[in-house]
C-alpha positions as CSV (number, residue, x, y, z in Angstrom):
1,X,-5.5,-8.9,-8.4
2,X,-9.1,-8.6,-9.5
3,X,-10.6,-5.0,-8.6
4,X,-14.3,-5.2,-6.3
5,X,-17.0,-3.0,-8.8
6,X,-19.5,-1.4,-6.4
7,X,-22.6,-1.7,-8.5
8,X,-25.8,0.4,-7.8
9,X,-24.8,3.2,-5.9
10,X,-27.4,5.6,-5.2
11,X,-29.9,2.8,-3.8
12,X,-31.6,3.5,-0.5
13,X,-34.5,3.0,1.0
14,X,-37.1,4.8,-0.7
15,X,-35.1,4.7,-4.3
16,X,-35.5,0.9,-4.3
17,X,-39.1,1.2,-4.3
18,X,-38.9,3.4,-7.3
19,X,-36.7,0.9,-9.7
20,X,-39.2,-2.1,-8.4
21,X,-41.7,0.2,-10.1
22,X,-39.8,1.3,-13.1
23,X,-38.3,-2.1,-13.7
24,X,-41.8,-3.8,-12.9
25,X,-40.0,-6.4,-10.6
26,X,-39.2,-5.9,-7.0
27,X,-37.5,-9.0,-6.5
28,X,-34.9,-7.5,-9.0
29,X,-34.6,-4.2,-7.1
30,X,-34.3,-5.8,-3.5
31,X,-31.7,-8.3,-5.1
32,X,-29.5,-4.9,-6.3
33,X,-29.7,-3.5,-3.3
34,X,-28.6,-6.5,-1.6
35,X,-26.0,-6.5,-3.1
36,X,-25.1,-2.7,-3.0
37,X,-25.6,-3.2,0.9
38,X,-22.9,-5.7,0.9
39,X,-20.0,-4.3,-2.1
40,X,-20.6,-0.9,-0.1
41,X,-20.1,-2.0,3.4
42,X,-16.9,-4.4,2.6
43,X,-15.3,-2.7,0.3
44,X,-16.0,1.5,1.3
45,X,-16.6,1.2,4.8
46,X,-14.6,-1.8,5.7
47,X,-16.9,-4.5,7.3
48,X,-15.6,-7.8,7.2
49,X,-17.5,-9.5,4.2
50,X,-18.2,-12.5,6.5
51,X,-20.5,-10.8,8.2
52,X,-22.8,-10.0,5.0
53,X,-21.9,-13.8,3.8
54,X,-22.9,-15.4,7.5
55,X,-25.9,-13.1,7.4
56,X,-27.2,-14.6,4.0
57,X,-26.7,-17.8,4.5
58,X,-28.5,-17.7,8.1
59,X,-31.0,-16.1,6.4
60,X,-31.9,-18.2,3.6
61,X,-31.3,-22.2,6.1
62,X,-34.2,-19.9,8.0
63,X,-36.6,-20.1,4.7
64,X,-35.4,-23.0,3.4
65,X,-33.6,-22.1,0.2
66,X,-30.1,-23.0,-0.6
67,X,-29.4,-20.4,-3.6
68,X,-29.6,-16.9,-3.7
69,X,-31.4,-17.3,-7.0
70,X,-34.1,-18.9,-4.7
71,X,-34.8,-16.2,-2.2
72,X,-38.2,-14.3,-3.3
73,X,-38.8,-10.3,-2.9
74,X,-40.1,-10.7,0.6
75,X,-36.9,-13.0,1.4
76,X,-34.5,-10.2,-0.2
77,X,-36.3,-7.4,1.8
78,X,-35.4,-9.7,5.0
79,X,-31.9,-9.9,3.9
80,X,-31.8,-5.9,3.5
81,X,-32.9,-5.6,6.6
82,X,-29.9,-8.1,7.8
83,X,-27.4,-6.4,6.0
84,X,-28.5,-3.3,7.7
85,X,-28.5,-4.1,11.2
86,X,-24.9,-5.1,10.2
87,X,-24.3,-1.4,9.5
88,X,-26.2,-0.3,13.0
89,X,-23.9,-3.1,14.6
90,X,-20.8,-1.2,13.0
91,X,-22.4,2.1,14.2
92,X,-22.9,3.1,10.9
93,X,-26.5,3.3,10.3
């Protein structure tokens, strides 16, 4: 079978904001940590990956879009935000 690579590790909060400075886009800092919040929680923690995958599609019907390639920064910060309530959900915030 085909090994899950967790990508990013070391992302949080406040280091996000430093690569979207570094990397001069913060679309492209929110989009890694999207998808850190997601690799990490299904494959380390052991959320169900449906619940990051019903989370992002709820999230992007809501403004409009129908690829993840078409969510802005402010769209990806939203989905953050999603993927962490997952985590409180989980008790794991």
């Amino acid at each position: 079978g085909m090994m899950d690579t967790i990508l990013n590790l070391g992302l949080n909060d406040d280091v996000v904001e430093g690569l979207a400075v570094k990397s001069g886009s913060a679309r492209f800092a929110y989009d890694s940590y999207r998808r850190l919040l997601d690799m990490y929680g299904s494959v380390v923690v052991g959320i169900e990956r449906e619940k990051f995958e019903r989370a992002l599609t709820a999230f992007k019907a809501t403004v409009g879009v129908a690829r993840d390639e078409d969510l802005s920064e402010s769209d990806l910060r939203g989905v953050c935000d999603a993927y962490k309530a997952i985590y409180a959900e989980e008790n794991l915030s």
